[in-house]
VMD Tcl script that builds the backbone (N, CA, C; Angstrom):
set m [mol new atoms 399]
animate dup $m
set s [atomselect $m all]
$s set {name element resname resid chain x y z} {
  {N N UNK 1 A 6.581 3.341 2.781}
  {CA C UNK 1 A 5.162 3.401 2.517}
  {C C UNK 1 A 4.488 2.351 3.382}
  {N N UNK 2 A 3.505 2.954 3.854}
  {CA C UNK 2 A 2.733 1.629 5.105}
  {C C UNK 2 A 1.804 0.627 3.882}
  {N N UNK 3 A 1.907 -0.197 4.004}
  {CA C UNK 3 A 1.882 -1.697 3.058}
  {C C UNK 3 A 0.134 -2.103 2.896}
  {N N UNK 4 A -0.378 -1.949 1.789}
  {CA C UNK 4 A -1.922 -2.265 1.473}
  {C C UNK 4 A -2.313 -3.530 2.632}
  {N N UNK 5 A -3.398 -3.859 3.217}
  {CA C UNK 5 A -3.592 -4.919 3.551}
  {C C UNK 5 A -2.718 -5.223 5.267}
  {N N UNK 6 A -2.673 -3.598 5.838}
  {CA C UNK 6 A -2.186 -3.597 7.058}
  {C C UNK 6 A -2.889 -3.365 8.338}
  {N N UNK 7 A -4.546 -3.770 7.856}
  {CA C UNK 7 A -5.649 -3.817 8.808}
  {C C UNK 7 A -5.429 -5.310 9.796}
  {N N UNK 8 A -5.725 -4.284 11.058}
  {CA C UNK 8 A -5.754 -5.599 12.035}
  {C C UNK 8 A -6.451 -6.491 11.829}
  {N N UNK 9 A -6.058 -8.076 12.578}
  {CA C UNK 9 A -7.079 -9.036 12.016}
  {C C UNK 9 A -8.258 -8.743 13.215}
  {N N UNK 10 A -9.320 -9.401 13.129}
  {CA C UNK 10 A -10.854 -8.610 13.842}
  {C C UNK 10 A -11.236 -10.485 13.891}
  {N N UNK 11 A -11.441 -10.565 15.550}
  {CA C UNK 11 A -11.707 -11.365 16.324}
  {C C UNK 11 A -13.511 -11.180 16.450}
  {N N UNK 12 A -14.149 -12.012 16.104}
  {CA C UNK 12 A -15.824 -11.896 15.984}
  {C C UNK 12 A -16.257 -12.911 17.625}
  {N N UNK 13 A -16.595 -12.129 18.751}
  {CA C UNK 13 A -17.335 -13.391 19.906}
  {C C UNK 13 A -18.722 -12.508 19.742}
  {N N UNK 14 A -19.202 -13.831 20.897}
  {CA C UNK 14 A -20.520 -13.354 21.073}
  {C C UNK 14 A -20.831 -13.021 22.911}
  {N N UNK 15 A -19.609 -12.766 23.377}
  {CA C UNK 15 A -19.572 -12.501 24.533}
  {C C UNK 15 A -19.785 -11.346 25.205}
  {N N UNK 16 A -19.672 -9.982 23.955}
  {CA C UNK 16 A -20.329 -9.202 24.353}
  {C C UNK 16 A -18.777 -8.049 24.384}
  {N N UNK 17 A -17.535 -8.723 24.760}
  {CA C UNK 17 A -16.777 -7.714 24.877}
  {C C UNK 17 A -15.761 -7.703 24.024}
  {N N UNK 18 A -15.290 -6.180 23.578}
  {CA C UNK 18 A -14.462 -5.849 22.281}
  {C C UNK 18 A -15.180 -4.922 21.876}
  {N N UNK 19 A -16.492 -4.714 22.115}
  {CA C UNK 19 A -17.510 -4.422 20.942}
  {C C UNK 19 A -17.259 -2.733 20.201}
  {N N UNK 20 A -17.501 -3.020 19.101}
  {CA C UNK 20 A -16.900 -1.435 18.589}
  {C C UNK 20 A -17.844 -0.877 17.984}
  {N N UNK 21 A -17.519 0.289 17.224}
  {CA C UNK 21 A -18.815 0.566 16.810}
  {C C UNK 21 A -18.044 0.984 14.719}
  {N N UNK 22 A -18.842 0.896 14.236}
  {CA C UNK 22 A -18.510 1.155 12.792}
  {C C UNK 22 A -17.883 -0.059 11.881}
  {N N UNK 23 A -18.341 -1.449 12.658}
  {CA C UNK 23 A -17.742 -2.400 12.409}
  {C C UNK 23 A -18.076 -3.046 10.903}
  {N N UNK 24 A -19.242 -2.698 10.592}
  {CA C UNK 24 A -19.813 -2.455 9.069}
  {C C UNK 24 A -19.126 -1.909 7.871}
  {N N UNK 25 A -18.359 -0.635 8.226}
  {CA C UNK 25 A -17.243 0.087 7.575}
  {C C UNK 25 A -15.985 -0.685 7.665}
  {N N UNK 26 A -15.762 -1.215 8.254}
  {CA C UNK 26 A -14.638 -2.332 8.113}
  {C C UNK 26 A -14.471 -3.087 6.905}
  {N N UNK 27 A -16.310 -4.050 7.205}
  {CA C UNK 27 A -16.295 -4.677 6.407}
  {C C UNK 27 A -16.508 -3.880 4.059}
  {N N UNK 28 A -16.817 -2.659 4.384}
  {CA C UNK 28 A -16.237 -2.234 3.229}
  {C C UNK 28 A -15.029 -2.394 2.939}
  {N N UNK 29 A -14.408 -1.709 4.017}
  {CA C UNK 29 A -12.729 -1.550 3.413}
  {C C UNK 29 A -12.382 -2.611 3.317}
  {N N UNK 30 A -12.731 -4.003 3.891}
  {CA C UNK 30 A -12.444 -5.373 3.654}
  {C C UNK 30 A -12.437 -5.474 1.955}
  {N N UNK 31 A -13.424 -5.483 1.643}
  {CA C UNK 31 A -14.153 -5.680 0.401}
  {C C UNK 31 A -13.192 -5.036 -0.538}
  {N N UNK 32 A -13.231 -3.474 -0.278}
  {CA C UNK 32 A -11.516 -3.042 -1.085}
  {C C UNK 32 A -10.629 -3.680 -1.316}
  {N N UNK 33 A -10.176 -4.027 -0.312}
  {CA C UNK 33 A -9.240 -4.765 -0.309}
  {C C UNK 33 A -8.760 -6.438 -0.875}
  {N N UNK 34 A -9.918 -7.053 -0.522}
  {CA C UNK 34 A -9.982 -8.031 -1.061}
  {C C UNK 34 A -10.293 -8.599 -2.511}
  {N N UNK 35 A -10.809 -7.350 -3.341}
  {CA C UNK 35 A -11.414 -7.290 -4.329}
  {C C UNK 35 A -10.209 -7.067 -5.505}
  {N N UNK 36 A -9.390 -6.422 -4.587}
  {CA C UNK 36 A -7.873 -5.476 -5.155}
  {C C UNK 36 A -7.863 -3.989 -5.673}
  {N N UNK 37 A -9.472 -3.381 -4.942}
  {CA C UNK 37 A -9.375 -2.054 -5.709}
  {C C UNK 37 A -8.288 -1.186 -4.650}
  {N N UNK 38 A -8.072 -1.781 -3.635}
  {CA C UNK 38 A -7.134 -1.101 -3.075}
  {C C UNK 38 A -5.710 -1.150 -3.514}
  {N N UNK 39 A -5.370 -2.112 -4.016}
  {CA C UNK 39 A -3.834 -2.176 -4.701}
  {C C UNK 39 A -4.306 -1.644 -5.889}
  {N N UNK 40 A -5.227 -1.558 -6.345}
  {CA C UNK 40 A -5.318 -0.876 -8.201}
  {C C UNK 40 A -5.271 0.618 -8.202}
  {N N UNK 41 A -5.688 1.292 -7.184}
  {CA C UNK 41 A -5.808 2.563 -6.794}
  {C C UNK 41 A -4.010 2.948 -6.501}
  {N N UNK 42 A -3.759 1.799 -5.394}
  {CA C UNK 42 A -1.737 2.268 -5.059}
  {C C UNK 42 A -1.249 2.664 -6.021}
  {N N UNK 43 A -1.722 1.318 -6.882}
  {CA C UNK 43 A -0.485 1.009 -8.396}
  {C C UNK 43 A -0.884 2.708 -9.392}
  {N N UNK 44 A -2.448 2.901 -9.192}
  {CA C UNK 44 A -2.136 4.069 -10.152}
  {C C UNK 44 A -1.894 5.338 -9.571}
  {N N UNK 45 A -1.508 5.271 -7.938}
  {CA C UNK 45 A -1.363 6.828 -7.315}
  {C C UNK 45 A -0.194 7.007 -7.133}
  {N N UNK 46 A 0.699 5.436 -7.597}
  {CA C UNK 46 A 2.010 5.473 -6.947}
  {C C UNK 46 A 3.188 6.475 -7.791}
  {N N UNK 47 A 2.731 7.597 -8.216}
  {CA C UNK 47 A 2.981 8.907 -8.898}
  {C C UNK 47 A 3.489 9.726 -7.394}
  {N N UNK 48 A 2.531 9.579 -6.744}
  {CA C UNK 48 A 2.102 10.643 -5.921}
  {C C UNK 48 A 2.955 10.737 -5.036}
  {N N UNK 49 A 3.309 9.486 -4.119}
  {CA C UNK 49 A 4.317 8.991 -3.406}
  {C C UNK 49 A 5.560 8.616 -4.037}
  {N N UNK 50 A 6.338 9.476 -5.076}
  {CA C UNK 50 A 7.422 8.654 -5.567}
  {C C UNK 50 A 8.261 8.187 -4.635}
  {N N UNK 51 A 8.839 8.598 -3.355}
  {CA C UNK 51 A 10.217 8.355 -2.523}
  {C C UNK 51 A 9.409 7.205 -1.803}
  {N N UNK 52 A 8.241 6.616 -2.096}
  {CA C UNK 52 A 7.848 5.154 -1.381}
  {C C UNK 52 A 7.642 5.835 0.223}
  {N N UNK 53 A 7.344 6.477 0.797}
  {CA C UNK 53 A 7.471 6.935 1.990}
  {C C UNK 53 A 5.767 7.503 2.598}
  {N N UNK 54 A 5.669 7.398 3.755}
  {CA C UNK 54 A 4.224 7.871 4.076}
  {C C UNK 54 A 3.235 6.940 3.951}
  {N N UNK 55 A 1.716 7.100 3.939}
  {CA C UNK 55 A 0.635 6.529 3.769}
  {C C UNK 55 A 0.586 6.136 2.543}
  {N N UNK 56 A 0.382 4.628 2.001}
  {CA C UNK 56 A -0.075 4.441 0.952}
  {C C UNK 56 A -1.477 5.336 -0.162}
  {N N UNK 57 A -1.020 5.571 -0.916}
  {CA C UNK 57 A -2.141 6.773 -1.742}
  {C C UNK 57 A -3.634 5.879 -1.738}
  {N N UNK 58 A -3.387 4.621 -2.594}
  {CA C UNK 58 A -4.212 4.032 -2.670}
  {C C UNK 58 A -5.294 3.444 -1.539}
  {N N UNK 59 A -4.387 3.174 -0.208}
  {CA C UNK 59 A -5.067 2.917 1.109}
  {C C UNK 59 A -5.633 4.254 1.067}
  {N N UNK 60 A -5.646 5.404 1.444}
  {CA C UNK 60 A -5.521 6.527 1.893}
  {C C UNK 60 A -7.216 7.079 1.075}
  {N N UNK 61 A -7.142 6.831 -0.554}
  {CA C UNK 61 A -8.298 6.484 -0.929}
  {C C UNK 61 A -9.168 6.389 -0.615}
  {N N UNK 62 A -8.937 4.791 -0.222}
  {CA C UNK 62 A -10.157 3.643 0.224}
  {C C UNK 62 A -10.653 4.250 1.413}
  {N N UNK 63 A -9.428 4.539 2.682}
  {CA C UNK 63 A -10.190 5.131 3.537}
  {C C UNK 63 A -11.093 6.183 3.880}
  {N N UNK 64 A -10.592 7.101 2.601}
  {CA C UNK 64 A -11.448 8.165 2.305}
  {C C UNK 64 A -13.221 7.406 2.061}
  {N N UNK 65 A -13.370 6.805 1.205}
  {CA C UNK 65 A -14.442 5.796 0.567}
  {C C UNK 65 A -15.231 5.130 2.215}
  {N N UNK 66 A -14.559 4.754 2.069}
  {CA C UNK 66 A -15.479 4.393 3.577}
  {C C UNK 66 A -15.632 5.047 4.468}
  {N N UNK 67 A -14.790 6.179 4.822}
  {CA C UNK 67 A -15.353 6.986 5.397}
  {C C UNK 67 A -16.433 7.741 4.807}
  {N N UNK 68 A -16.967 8.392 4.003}
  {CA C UNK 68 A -18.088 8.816 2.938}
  {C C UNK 68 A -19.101 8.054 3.163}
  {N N UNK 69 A -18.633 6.801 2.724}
  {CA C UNK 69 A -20.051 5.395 2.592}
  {C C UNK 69 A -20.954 5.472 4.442}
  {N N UNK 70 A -19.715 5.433 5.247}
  {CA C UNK 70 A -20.033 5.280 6.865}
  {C C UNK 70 A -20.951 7.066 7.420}
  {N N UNK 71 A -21.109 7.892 6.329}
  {CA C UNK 71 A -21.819 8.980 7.014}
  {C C UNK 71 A -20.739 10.301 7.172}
  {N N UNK 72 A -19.854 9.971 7.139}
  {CA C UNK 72 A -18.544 11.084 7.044}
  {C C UNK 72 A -18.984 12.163 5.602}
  {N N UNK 73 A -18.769 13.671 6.210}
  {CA C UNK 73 A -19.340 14.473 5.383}
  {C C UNK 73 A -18.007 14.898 5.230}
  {N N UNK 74 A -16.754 15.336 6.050}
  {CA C UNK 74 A -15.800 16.134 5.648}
  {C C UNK 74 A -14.599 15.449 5.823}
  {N N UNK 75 A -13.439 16.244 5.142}
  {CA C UNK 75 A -12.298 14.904 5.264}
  {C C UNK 75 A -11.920 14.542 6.717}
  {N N UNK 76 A -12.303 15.940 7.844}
  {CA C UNK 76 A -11.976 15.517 8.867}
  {C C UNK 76 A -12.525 14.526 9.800}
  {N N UNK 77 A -13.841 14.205 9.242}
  {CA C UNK 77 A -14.209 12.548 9.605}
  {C C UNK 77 A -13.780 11.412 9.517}
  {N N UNK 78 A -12.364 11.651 8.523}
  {CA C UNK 78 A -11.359 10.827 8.764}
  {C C UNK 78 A -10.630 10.243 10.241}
  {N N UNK 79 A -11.532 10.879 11.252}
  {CA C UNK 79 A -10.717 10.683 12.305}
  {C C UNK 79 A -11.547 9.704 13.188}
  {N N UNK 80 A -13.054 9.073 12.530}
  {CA C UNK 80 A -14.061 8.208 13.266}
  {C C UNK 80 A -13.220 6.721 13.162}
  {N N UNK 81 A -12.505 6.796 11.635}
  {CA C UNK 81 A -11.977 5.490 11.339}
  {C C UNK 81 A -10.626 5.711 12.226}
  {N N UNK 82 A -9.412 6.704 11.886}
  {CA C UNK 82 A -7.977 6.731 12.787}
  {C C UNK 82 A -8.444 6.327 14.206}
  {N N UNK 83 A -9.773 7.194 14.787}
  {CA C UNK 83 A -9.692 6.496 16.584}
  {C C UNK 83 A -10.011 4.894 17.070}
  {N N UNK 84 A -10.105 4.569 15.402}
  {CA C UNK 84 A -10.570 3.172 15.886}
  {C C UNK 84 A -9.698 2.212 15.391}
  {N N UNK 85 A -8.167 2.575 15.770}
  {CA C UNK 85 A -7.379 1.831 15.190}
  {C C UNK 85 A -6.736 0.113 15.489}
  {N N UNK 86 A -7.941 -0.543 16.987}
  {CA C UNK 86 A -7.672 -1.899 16.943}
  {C C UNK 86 A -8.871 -2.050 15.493}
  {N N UNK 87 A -9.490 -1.432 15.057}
  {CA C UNK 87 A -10.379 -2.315 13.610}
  {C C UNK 87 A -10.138 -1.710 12.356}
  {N N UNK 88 A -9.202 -0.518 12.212}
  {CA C UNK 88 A -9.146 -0.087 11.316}
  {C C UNK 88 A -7.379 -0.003 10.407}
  {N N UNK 89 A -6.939 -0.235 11.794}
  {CA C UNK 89 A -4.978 -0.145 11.616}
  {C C UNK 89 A -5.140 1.406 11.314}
  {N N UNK 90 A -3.950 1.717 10.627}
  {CA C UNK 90 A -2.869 2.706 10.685}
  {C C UNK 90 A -4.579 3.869 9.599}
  {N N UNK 91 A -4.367 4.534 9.814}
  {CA C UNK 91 A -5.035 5.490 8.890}
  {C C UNK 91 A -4.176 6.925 8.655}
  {N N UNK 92 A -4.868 7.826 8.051}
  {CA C UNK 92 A -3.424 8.173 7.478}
  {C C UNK 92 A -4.117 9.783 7.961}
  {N N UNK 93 A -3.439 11.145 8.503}
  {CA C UNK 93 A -4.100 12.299 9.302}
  {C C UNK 93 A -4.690 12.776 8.370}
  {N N UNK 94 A -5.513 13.918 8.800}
  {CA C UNK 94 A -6.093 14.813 7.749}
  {C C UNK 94 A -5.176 15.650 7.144}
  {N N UNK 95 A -4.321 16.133 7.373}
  {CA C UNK 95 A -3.364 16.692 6.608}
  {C C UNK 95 A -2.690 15.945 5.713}
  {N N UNK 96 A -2.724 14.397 5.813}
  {CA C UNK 96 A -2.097 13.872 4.547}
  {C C UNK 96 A -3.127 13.558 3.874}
  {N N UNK 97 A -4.229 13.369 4.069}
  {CA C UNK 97 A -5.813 13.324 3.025}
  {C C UNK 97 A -5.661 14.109 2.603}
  {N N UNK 98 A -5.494 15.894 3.204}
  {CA C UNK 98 A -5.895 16.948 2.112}
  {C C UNK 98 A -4.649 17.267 1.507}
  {N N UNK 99 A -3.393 16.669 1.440}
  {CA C UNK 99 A -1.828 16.630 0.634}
  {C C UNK 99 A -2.668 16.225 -0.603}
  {N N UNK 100 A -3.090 14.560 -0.478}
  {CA C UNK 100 A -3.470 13.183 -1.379}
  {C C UNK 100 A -4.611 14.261 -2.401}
  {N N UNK 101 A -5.700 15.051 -1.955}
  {CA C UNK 101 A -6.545 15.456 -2.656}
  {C C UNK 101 A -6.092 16.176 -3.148}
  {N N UNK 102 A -5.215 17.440 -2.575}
  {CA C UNK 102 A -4.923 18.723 -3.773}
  {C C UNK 102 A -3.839 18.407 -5.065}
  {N N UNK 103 A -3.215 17.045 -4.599}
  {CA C UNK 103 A -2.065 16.625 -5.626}
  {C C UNK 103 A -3.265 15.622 -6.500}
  {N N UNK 104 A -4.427 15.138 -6.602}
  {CA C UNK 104 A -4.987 14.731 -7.658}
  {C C UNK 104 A -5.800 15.646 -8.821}
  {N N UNK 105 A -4.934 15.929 -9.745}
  {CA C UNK 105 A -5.828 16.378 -10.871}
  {C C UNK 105 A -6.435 15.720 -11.774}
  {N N UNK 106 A -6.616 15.947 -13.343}
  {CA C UNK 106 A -6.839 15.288 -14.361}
  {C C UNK 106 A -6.235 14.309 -15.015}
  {N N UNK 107 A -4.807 14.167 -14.653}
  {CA C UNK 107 A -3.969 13.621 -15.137}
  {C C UNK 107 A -4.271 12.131 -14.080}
  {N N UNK 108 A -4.034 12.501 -12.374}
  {CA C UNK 108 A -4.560 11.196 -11.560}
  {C C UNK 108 A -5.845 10.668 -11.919}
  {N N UNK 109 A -6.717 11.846 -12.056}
  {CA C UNK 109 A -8.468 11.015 -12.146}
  {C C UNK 109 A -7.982 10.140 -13.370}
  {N N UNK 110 A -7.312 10.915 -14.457}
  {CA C UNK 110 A -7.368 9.804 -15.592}
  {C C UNK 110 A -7.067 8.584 -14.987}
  {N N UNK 111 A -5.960 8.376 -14.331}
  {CA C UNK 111 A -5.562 7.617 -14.073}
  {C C UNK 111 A -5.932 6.335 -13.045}
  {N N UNK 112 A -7.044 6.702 -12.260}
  {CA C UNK 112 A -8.225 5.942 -11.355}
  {C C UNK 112 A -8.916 5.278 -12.292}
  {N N UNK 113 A -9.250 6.262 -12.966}
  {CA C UNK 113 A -10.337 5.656 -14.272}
  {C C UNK 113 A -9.912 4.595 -14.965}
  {N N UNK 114 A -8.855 4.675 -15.288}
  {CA C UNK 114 A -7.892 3.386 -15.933}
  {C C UNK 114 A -8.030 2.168 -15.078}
  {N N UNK 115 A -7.592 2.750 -14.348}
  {CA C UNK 115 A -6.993 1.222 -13.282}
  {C C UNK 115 A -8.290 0.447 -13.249}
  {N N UNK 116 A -7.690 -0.893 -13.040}
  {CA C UNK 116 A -8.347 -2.422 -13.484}
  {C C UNK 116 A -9.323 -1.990 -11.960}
  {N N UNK 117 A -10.500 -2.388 -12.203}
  {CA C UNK 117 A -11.100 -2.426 -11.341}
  {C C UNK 117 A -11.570 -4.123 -11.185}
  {N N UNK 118 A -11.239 -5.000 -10.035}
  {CA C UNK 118 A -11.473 -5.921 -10.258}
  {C C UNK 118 A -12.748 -7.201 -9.829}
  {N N UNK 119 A -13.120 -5.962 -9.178}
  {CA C UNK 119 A -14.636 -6.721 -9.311}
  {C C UNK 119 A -15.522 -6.342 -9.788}
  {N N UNK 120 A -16.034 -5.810 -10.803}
  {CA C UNK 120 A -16.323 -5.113 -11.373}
  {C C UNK 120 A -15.879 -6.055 -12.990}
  {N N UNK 121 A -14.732 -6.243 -13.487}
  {CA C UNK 121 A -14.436 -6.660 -14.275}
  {C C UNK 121 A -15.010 -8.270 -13.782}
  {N N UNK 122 A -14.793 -8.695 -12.831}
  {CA C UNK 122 A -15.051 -10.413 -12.698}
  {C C UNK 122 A -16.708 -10.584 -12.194}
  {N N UNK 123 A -17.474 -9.323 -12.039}
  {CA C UNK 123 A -18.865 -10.049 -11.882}
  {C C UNK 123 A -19.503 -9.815 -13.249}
  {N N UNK 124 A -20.427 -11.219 -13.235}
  {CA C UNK 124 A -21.397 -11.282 -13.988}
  {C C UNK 124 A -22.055 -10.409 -15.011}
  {N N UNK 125 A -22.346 -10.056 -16.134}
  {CA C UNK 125 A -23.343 -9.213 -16.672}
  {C C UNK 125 A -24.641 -9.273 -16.173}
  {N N UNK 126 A -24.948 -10.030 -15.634}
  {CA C UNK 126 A -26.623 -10.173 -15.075}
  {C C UNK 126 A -26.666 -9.494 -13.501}
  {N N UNK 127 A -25.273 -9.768 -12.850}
  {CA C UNK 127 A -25.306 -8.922 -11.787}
  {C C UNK 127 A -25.067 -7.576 -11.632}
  {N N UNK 128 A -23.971 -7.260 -12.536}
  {CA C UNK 128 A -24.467 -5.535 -13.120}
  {C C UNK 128 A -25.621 -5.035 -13.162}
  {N N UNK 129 A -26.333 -6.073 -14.507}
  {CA C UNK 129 A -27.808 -5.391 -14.693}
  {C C UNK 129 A -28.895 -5.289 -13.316}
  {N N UNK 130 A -28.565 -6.314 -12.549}
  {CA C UNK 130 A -29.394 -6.245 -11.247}
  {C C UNK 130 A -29.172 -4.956 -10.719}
  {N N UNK 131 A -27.820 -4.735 -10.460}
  {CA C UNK 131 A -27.256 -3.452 -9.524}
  {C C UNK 131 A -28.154 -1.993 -10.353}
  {N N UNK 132 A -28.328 -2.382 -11.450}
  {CA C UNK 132 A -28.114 -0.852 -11.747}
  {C C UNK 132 A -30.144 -0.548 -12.077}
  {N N UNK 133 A -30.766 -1.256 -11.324}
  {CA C UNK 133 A -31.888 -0.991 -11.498}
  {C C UNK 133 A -32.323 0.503 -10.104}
}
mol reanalyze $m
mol bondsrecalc $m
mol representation Tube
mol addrep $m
C-alpha cells in the first residue's frame, strides 16, 4: 500500500522558477493530512484494500476531495493532480478511483461517518458557529 503522507516536500522561492499551477490544492490536501483526516479515512477504508497492496483508500479519497474542491467535475480530473506529480506525489489512476467508488456502499459510508474526524473534533465551538453562518 503506498504510505499516507507520501507527498513531495514543496520548495517555496521567489525567483520565479518551479512555478506550478494548482498549488492551492496542495495546500488542501496538506490540511488532510495534517489534520489526520487522511489516516482516519485509511483506517476506516482499510476493508477495501485487505492484501495491503495498491493506492491507499484513504489517500485516494482525499485526492478525490481536492480534486472536487480545485474545480474537477469528473473522476477523470483526477488526472490535473496525477500530472502534477513533483507537488502532488503518487496519485492513484482513474480506474482505481472508479474500483475505490463502486466498492463503497452503506456499510463504508457508515463507516466514514464514524471515523474520528480530527479537526473538527479539536476546533472550538465558537469556530464552528462562525463557519456555519
Amino acid at each position: 500500500m503506498q504510505g499516507v503522507g507520501s507527498r513531495p516536500k514543496v520548495h517555496v522561492s521567489t525567483d520565479g522558477s518551479g512555478v506550478v499551477g494548482h498549488a492551492g490544492a496542495r495546500l488542501l490536501a496538506d490540511l488532510a493530512d495534517a489534520t489526520g483526516l487522511t489516516t482516519a479515512y485509511s483506517t476506516a477504508l482499510r476493508p477495501l484494500r485487505p492484501r495491503g497492496t495498491g493506492h491507499d483508500p484513504g489517500r485516494t479519497f482525499t485526492d478525490l476531495a481536492v480534486m472536487l474542491a480545485d474545480g474537477g467535475e469528473a473522476i477523470a480530473d483526477l488526472a490535473v493532480l496525477r500530472d502534477q506529480g513533483e507537488v502532488f506525489g503518487p496519485v492513484a489512476s482513474t480506474p482505481t478511483a472508479w474500483r475505490l467508488l463502486a466498492d463503497t456502499d452503506g456499510a463504508v459510508l457508515a463507516s466514514l461517518r464514524a471515523a474520528p474526524h480530527p479537526f473538527v473534533v479539536s476546533c472550538s465551538p465558537n469556530l464552528l458557529r462562525r463557519g456555519a453562518r
